[in-house]
C-alpha positions in Angstrom: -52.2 26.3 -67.4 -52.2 27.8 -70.8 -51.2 31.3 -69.5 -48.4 29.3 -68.1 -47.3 27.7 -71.2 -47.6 31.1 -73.2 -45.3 32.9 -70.4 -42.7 29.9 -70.3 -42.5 30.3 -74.5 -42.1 34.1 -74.5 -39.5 33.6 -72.0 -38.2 31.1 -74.2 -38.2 33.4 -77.0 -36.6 36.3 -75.0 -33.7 34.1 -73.9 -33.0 33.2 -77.5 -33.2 36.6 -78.3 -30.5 37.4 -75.5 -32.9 39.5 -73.3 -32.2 37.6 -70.2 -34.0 40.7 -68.2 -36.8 40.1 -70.1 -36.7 36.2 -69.8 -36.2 36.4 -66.1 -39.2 38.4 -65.8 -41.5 35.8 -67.6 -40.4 33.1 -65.8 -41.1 34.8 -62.6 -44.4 35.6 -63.5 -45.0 31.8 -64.6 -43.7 30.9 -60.7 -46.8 32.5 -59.5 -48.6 30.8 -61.4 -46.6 27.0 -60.7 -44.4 26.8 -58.1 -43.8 23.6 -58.5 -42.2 23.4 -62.4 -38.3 23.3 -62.0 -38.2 24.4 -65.8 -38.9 27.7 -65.0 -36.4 27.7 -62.2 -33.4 26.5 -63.8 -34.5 28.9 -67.0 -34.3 31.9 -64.6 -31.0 30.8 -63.1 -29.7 30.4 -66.8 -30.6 34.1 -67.1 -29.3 34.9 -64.0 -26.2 33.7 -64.4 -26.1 35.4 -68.4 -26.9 38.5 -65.6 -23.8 38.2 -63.4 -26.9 37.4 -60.6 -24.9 34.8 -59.1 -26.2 34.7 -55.7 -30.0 34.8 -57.5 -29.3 31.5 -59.5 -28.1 29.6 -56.8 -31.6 30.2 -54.8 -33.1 29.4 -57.8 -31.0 25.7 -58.4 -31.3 25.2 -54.7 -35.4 25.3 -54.7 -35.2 23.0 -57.8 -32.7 20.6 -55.8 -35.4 20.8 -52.8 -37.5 19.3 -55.4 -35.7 17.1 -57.4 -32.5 16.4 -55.7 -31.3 14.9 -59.0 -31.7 17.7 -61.5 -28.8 18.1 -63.7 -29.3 21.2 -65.1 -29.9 22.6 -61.6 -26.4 21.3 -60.3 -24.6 22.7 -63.2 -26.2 25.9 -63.2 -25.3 26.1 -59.5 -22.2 25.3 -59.9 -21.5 28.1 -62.3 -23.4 30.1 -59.6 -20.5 29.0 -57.1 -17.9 29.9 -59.3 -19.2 33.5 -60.3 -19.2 33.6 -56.7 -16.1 32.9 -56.1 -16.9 30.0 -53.6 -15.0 26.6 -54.0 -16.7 23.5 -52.7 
C-alpha cells in the first residue's frame, strides 16, 4: 500500500507539473497494484484527456462508473471524452 500511495503522489506531482505522459504512466503502474481505486482512474483520464487520448479516458471513466455508478468526476471527464470525440449523447 505505501508503494501505492508514493506512485499516486508522484503522479500527482507530474500532473501539476503538466507532464501528463509522465502522470499517466504512474497511475497505470499504481492500477497494478489496486485495481479497485477510482482515483487513479479518473486521474489518468484527466491526463488523457490533457493528451487528446479521448477514446483512452472514456475506458478509463467507464471502469470507474462500473464501480461507482455515481462518480462525478468520472461522468464529467467522460463527458469531455465524448466531446473530444466528437460523439453527442
Amino acid at each position: 500500500m505505501e508503494k501505492f500511495k508514493r506512485l499516486k503522489n508522484e503522479g500527482n506531482d507530474f500532473v501539476k507539473m503538466g507532464e501528463y505522459e509522465e502522470a499517466a504512466n504512474k497511475y497505470s503502474e499504481c492500477m497494478k497494484l489496486n485495481t479497485e481505486e477510482c482515483t487513479v482512474y479518473t486521474n489518468r483520464a484527466l491526463c488523457y484527456l490533457k493528451l487528446y487520448k479521448y477514446e483512452e479516458a472514456k475506458q478509463d471513466c467507464d471502469h470507474v462508473l462500473q464501480i461507482e455508478d455515481s462518480n462525478i468526476k468520472a461522468f464529467y471527464r467522460r463527458a469531455l471524452a465524448y466531446k473530444g470525440l466528437q460523439v453527442r449523447k
